[in-house]
N, C-alpha and C positions, 0 to 999 in steps of 0.2 A: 394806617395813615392814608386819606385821599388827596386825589391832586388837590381837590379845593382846600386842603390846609395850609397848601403851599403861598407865601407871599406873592401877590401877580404882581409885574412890576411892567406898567405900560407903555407899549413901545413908541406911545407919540408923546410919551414926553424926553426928550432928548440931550444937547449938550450941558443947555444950564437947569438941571435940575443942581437941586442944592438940600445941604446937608448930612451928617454923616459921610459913612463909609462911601456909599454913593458918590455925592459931589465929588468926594474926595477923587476916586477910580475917576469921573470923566474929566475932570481936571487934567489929572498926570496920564488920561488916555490923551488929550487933546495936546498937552504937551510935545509926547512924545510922537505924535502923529505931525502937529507943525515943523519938528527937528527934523521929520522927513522929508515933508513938501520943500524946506529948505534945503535941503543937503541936494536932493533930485532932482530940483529948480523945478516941480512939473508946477500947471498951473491949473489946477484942475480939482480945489479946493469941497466946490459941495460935494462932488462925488465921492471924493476922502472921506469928510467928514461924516455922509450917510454913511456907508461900511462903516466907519470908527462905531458910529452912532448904535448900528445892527449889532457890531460885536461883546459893547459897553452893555447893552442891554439884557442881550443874552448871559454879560459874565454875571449882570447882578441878576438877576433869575438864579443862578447857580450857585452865587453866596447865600440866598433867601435859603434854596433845596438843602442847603450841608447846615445850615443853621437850624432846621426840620429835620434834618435829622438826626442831629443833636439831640435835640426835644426828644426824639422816638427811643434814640437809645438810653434817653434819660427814663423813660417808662419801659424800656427792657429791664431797667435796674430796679425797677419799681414789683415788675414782674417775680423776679427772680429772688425778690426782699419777703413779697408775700409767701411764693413756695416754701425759702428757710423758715417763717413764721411756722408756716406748717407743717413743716416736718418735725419743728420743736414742738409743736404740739402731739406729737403720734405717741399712741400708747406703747407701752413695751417698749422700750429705745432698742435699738441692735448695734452692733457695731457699722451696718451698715447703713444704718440711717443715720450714726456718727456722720461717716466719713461724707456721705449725703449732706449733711448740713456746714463740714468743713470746704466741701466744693462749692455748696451757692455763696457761701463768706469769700471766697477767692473769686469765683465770678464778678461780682459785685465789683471789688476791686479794680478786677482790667475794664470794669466797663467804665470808673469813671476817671483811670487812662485813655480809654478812647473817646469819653464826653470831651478831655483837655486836647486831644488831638487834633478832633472835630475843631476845636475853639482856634487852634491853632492855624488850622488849615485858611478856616472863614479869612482870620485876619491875614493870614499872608494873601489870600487872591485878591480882597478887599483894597489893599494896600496898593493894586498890582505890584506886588513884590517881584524878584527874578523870577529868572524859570529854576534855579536854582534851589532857590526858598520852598516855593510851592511845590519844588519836587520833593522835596524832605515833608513839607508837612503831608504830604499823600502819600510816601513810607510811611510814614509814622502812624496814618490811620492803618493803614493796608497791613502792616507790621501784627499791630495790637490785634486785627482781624484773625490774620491766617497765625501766628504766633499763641497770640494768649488767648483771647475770647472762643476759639473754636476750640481748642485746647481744653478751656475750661468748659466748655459748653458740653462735651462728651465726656468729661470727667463727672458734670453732674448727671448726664443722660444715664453714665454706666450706674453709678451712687445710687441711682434711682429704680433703677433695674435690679439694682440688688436688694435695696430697700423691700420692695415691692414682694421682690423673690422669697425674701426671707419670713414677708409677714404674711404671704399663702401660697409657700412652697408646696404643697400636698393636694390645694383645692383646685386652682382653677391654669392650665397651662396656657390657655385661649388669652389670660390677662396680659402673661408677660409676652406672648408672640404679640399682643397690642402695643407695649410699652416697647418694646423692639423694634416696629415700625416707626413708630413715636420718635424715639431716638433717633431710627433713619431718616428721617426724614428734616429731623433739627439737623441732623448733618449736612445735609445735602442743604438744607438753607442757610443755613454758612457758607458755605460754597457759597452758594450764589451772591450773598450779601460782599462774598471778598471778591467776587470776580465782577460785581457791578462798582464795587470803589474805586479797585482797580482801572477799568473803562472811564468810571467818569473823572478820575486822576488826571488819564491819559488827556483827557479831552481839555481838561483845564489846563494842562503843561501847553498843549497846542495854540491854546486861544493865547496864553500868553507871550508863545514866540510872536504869535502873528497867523499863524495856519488857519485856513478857515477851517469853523465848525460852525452848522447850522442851530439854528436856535430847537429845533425837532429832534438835532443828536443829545443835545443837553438837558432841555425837557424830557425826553425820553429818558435818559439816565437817571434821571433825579426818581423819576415816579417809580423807575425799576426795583430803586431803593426802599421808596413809598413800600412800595408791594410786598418785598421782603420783608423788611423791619415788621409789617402787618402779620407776616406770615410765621416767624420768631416769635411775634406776642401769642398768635392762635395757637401755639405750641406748646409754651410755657402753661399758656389757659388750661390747656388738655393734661399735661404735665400734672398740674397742681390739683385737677379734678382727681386723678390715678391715683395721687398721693393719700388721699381722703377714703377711711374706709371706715364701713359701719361692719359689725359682725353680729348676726341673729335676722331673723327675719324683721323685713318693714313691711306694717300692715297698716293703712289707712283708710277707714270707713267710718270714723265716728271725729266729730270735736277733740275726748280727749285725745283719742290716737294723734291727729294731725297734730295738735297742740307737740305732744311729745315730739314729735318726728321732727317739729321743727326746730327744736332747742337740738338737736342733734342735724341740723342742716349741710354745717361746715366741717361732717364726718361722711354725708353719705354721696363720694365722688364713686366710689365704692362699695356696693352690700353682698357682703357675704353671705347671702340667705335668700328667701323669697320674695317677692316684691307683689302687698297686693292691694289693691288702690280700687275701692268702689265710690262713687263721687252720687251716690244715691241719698244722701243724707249731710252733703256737705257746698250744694249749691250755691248755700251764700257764703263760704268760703273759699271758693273755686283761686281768689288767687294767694290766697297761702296754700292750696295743695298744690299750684302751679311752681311757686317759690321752689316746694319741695324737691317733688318731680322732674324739675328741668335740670336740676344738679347731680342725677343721677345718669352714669355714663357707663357703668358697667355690673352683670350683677355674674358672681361668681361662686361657683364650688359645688360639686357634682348633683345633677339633677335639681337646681335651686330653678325656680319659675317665674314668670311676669304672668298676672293674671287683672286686667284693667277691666271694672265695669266702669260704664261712662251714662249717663241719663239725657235726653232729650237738651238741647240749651245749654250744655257744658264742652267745654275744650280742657284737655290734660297737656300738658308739655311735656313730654318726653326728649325732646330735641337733641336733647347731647347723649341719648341713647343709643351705644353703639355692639355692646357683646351680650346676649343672654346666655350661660352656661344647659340650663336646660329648656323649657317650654314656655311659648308666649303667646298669649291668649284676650284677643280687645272683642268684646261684645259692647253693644247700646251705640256708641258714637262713635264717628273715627275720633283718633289723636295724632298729636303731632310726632311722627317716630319716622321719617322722612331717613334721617342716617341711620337703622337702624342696617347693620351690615350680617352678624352672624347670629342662627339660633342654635343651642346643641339639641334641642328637642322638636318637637313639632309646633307649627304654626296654625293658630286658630281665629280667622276672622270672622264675625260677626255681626254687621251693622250695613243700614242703607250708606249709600254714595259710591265713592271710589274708593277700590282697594287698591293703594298706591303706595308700595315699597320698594321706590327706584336702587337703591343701593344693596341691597338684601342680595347675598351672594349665596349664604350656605344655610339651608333647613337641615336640621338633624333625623327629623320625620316628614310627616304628612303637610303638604303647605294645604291646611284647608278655607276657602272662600267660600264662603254658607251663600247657596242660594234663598235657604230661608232659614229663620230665627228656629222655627221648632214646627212641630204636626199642627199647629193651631196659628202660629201667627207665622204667615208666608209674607214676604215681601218682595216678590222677585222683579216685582216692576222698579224698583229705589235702587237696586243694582246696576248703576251707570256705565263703571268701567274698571277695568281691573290692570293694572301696570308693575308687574314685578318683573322685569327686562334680564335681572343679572342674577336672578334664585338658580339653585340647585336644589332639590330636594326628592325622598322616595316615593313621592305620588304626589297626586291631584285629585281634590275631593272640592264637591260641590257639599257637603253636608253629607251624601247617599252613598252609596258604592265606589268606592277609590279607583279612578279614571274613569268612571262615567259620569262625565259634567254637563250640566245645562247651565248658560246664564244669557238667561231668552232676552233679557231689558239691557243687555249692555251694549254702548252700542262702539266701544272701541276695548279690545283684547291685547295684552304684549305680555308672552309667558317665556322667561327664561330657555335657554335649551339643557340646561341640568333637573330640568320639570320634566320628567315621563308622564306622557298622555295617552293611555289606550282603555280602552277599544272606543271610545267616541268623545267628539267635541260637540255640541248644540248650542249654535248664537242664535236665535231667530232673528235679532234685527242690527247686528254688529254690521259695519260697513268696514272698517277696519279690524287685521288681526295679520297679529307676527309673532311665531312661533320660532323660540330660536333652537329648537330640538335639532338632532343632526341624524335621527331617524323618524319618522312615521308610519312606520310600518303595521298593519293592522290599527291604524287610528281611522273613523269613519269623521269627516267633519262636515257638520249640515250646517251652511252660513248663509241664508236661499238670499239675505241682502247686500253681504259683503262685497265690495265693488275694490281691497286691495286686501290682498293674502298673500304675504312673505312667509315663504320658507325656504329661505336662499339659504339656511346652514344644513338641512335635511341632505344627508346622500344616499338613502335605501327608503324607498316608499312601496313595501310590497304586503299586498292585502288591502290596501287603502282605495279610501273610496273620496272624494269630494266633493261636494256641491255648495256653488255658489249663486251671487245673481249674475246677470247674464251679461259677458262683458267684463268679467274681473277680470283685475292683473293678479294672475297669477305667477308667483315666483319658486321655481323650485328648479334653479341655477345647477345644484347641484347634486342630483337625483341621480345615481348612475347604472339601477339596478331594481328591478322591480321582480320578483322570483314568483310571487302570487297575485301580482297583476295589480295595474292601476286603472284608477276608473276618474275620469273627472269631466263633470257635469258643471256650465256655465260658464267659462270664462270661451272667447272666442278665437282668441291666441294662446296656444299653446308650444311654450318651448323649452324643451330639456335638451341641452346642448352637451349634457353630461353622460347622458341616460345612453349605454353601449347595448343593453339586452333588456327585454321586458316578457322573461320565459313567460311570467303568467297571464299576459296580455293588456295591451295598453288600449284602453276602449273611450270616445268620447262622442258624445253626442250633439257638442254645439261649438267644437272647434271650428271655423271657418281656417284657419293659418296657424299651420302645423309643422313646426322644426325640429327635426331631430338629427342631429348634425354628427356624430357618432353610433346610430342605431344600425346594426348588422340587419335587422331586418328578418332575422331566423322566425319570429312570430312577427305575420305582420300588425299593424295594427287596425283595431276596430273604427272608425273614424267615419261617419254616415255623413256629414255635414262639412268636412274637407272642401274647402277652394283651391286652398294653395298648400301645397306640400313640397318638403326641404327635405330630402334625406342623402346625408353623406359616410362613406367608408362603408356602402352596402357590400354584402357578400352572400345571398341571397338574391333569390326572384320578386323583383316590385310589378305585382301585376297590378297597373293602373286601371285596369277594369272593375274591381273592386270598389271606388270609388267615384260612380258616375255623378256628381258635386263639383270633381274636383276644374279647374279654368287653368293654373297652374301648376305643372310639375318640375322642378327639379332634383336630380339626380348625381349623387358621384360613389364610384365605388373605393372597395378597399386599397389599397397597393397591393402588388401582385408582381413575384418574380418567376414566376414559374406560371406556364399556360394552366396547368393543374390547381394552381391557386384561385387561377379567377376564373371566380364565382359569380360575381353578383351580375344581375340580368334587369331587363326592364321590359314590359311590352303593355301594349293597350289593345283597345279593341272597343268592336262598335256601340257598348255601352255610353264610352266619354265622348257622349254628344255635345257637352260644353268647351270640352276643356281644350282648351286656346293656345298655350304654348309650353314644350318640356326644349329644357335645359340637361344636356347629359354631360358625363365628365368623369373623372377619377379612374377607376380601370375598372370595365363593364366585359365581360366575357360577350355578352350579343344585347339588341336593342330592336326592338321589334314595334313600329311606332306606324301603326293601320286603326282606320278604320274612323279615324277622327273629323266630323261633321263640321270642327267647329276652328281646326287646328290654322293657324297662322303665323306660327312663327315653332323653328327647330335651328338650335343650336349643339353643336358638341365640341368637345375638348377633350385632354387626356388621349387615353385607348378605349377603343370599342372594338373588339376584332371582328365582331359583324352587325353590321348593320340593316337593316331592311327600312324603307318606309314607302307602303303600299295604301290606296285606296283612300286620300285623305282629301277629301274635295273640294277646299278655298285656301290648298296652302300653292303660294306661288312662288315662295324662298325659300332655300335651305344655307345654313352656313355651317359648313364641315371646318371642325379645325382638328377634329381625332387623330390618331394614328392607329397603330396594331400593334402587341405585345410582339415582340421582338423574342423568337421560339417558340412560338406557336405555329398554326398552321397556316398561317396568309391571313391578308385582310381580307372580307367581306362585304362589298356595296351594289346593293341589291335598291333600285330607284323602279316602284312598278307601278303604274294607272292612278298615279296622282293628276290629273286632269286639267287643274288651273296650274300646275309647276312650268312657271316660262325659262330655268337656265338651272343648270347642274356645275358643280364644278366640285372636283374631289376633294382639294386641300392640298394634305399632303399625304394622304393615304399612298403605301406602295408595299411591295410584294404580295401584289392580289392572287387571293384564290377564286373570288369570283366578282365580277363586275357585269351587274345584269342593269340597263335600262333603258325597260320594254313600256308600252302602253299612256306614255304620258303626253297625252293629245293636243298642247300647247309648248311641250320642251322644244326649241326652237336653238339652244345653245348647251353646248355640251364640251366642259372643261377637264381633261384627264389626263395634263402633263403631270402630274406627278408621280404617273408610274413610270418610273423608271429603272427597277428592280426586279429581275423575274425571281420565280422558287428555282432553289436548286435541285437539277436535275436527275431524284433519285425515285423509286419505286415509289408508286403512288401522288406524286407530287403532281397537281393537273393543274393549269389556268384555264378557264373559263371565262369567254367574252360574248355578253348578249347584247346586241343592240337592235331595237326598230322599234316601230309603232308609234312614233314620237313625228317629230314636222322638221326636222333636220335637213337643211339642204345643201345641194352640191351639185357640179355640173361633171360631164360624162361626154368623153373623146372617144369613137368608137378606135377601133384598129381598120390599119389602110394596109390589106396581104400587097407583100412583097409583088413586081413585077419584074420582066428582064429590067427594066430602064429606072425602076427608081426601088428604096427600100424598102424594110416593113417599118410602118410607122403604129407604134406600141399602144395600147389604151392606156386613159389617166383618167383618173376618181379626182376631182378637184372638193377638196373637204377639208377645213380648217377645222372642225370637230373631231373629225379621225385624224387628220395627220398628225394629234397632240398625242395619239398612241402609235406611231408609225413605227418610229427607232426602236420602241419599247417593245413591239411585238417581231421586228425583224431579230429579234437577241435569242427567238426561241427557236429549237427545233420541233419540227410538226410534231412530234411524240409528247409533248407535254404544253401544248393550248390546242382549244378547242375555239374556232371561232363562228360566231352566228350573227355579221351585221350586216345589216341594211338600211340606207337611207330612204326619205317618207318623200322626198319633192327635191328630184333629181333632172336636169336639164338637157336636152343635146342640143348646143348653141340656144339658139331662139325660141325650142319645139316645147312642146308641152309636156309638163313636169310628170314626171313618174317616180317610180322609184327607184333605187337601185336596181334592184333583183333583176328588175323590167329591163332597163336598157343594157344590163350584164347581159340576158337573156338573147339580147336582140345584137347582140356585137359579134354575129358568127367566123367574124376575120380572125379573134382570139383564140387561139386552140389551146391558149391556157387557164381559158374559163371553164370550171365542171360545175355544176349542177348549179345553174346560174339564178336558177329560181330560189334561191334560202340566200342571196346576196353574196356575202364574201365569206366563205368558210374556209379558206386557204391561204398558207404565206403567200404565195406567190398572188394572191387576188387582191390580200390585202399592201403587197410590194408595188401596185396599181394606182394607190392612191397620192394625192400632191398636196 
């Protein structure tokens, strides 16, 4: 049933419609709506009356739907009249096709208890009866549903099941695991048929307390029913095809054959045998062998075949073609076999166009798609496209050697993942292709025009080789292991988010943006054409020099509890003369980031326990957010002859092992409150502080020696860059830091800038200045500064 069967009942026409149930309903709607305006005294009449009007309209819309579906269940009984037909017709009675034919006589019955319920129902809404009324006549459908008809509906399902069972218990199992679905699935449409009654009960009891319900909730319920009741008939249809069987082979290629086949039409829902249909000599009969054909739904019993030739200008209908027992074979033309779902043998297509068998789950054998007819008649250019999404089967054959396919003219591919494809795929001009495989391993696929390749179910691609046109998406989501290496040629993004190891190597030649967001990195990978590079949970060395392409890098490593853990490392060098900015992060054992031409931006995060970045000449930021693995041996910040760097600031880096920054000819600012942590004071434990060669400034009070008549007046280092390590370096004892700093443009009063070292040098009133020329290499020189 479709909506459009449904009575429309239009909503501009309103109070005085007239006649029938109708009038009647807005009558005693209009009634019972004025006994309200009165009793409430409101005065607010059209407004009433529009809602009245909205809801009157809606209810008859929903007498119309229960009145339809009357009708519908009136052709379920119709349904279920033809099946008993049929089953009196079967040869051999059994006892179970007895009790089969006692169940649809009982059917029948409750249904046309529920046609008088339906009848019942109508007139109570109609009437607008109580909520009373109408609640009993929506038991009483609801009743008959869940009660009797579902009741009887599995009584015949089972009947049928035995039936079936009985009349080729031996030959075919594939039949009755169909009639078992069959069954399920009548069940489950029951269900649904009693839970949308129920709903639209509910909805009718509401409209007639007064509750709103939209006209969208009620239409909606009605069609729900629509759909069901539809779904109950496509059941019974299939039902009654199953019921029907033919035993011996059906051969059709001449007049008389067809002829015969068809006086036996209303037996072959079922053939127990071969099935073999050449339409070479029956072209002007093409629609009595359609008649035939189309009523054939299953062919059963061990190694029985479908074998279709088809001629130039003919169509066969196979349509309610759903189980072959053994092998099925269409050469000349396609047909119509669209549902065909299981073959227990192999698959043999032979013909121009599309090889399209969207439902096809399970091949028995070889699913083969001929690229050509035979050694003399080639047709590989008619080969459009091939679409078997949901097959399983033991190989893949183009005609030639099984797994090695070409289909050069097609220009769109979708091959099951229960399809094994090796050692090669060849599209020449495919643009699309989706492989639902969930290995590719040793598969070589050459698509040189393919511009979308899924293979987002694939998780081992090792031995594989790929090429595409330049710029595919390629999808291979979840790829997490490659053991003989991947290679893939064309696409410009490349990312396996999955992929932890690529022992055998991961090689590409036109990746520009390259993510590997799990790659340990133990083989790095080949990657000539790298811009941007993503790699995270390293535990390995990423020498970004490897990669002079690359503009982008970032980086994070593994987690790491133990200094022994971590592993992964990163460095560059004067090769990446492009490459613009790295990103580091995750836990990096060291990071060694020199030599870059072209660098302008460094970020970090996580741990880095050492860091260095030396010699990179237009970077003039850095933003440090690291820290250092906590058990290890101290942080490491090492800042040397970056030359454009105008300000430093550490973060939160602390318990340094060494803080060197020397050479950087514009550092003008220099941030290091965050040490505030020294190493603890055992064997071997050393800090190291290097500072100078930078433009750091400060001014310089010399010392005033003591006289009889006044004191000694102390030197002071005036330095807002050093006094952010003041506190931090008075925590040590001389035995465990080393210090080396000096300021670049140091002042006495008004006088001309020097350096530290210099005016240390030159303050001989301090006898607690030594070697004044290396700046401040002593607590007590650096306890100087303010």
């Amino acid at each position: 049933m479709k909506t459009r069967d449904f009575i429309y009942l239009s909503k501009t026409t309103k109070i005085m419609k007239t006649g029938g149930t109708l009038n009647f309903l807005k009558r005693a709607g209009a009634i019972l709506m004025l006994l309200a305006i009165f009793a409430s005294s409101c005065n607010k009449y059209a407004d009433d009356f529009k809602q009245l009007n909205t809801k009157l309209d809606a209810l008859a819309t929903q007498v119309a739907g229960v009145t339809q579906l009357s009708t519908d269940v009136a052709a379920l009984k119709s349904q279920i009249t033809s099946l008993a037909s049929a089953v009196s017709a079967l040869p051999n009675p059994t006892a179970s096709i007895a009790a089969l034919a006692t169940s649809l006589t009982a059917a029948t019955t409750k249904i046309d208890g529920i046609t008088a319920s339906l009848a019942t129902l109508a007139t109570a809404v109609g009437t607008k009866a109580s909520a009373a009324d109408v609640t009993k006549a929506v038991a009483d459908v609801t009743a008959n549903i869940k009660a009797e008809l579902t009741a009887q509906l599995k009584t015949v399902n089972a009947s049928i099941t035995a039936a079936q069972a009985a009349m080729v218990a031996s030959n075919d199992a594939q039949t009755i695991a169909n009639n078992k679905a069959i069954v399920d699935s009548n069940t489950a449409q029951s269900a649904a048929l009693t839970a949308a009654i129920g709903a639209i009960g509910t909805q009718l009891i509401a409209l007639n307390a007064g509750t709103a319900v939209t006209d969208a909730q009620l239409q909606a319920s009605v069609n729900a029913l629509a759909l069901l009741v539809t779904g109950q008939k496509a059941i019974l249809d299939q039902l009654l095809a199953n019921s029907n069987m033919y035993t011996g082979d059906v051969t059709i290629t001449s007049i008389p054959e067809m002829r015969f086949f068809y006086g036996k039409i209303s037996q072959i829902g079922i053939v127990s045998g071969n099935v073999v249909i050449n339409t070479t000599n029956l072209t002007t009969k093409l629609d009595t062998v359609n008649l035939i054909s189309s009523k054939i739904a299953s062919v059963i019993g061990t190694g029985k075949n479908v074998t279709i030739t088809t001629v130039a200008g003919t169509t066969l209908d196979l349509s309610k073609l759903v189980n072959i027992s053994g092998a099925y074979s269409v050469s000349g033309v396609d047909v119509s076999d669209d549902n065909l779902t299981t073959v227990g043998g192999a698959v043999t297509l032979s013909y121009a166009g599309a090889y399209n068998l969207p439902n096809l789950t399970s091949v028995g054998g070889t699913l083969t798609l001929f690229n050509v007819l035979s050694a003399t008649t080639p047709f590989p250019s008619l080969i459009t496209s091939i679409n078997v999404p949901n097959a399983t089967a033991t190989g893949l054959s183009d005609g030639g050697t099984v797994g090695i396919v070409s289909y050069p003219k097609a220009t769109s591919i979708v091959i099951g993942g229960g399809v094994t494809i090796a050692p090669s795929l060849t599209a020449a001009i495919a643009t699309t292709i989706t492989l639902g495989t969930t290995s590719i391993s040793g598969l070589t696929i050459s698509a040189i025009l393919c511009t979308t390749l899924n293979i987002a179910s694939a998780t081992t691609a090792s031995g594989t080789s790929i090429t595409t046109a330049a710029g595919c998406a390629l999808d291979l989501t979840k790829v997490a292991t490659s053991a003989l290496g991947l290679t893939v040629t064309g696409p410009t993004t490349l990312s396996l988010p999955a992929m932890t190891s690529a022992a055998g190597g991961l090689t590409s030649s036109t990746a520009t943006t390259v993510s590997l967001p799990l790659h340990a990195w133990a083989v790095p990978a080949t990657l000539s054409a790298v811009t941007s590079l993503t790699l995270g949970k390293v535990a390995n060395l990423v020498a970004a020099g490897n990669y002079p392409t690359l503009t982008t890098l970032a980086v994070t490593g593994t987690p790491s509890v133990t200094f022994a853990t971590l592993l992964g490392s990163v460095t560059t060098t004067a090769s990446n003369t492009v490459l613009a900015s790295v990103t580091l992060g995750g836990n990096l054992s060291s990071a060694v980031i020199t030599g870059c031409a072209k660098l302008t931006s460094l970020t970090t995060a996580g741990v880095i326990n050492s860091l260095t970045i030396d010699t990179n000449a237009i970077l003039a930021g850095v933003t440090l957010a690291h820290t250092h693995l906590v058990g290890a041996t101290g942080s490491e910040l090492i800042v040397t002859n970056n030359v454009k760097l105008l300000a430093l600031n550490s973060g939160v880096l602390d318990y340094p092992k060494t803080i060197t920054v020397t050479g950087n000819t514009l550092l003008a600012s220099l941030t290091l409150s965050s040490y505030v942590t020294k190493l603890n004071e055992i064997a071997g434990s050393m800090t190291t502080i290097t500072i100078g060669t930078n433009v750091l400034a400060g001014a310089y009070t010399k010392a005033v020696a003591a006289t009889p008549t006044t004191s000694y007046v102390e030197t002071t280092i005036t330095s807002a860059d050093l006094h952010t390590l003041k506190a931090f370096v008075a925590s040590y004892k001389a035995a465990y830091i080393t210090l080396s700093v000096n300021l670049d443009a140091v002042k006495i009063g008004t006088g001309t800038a020097a350096t530290l070292a210099v005016q240390m040098d030159a303050d001989s009133a301090n006898v607690a200045i030594v070697g004044a020329a290396t700046g401040i290499n002593t607590l007590a020189e650096f306890a100087l500064v303010q």
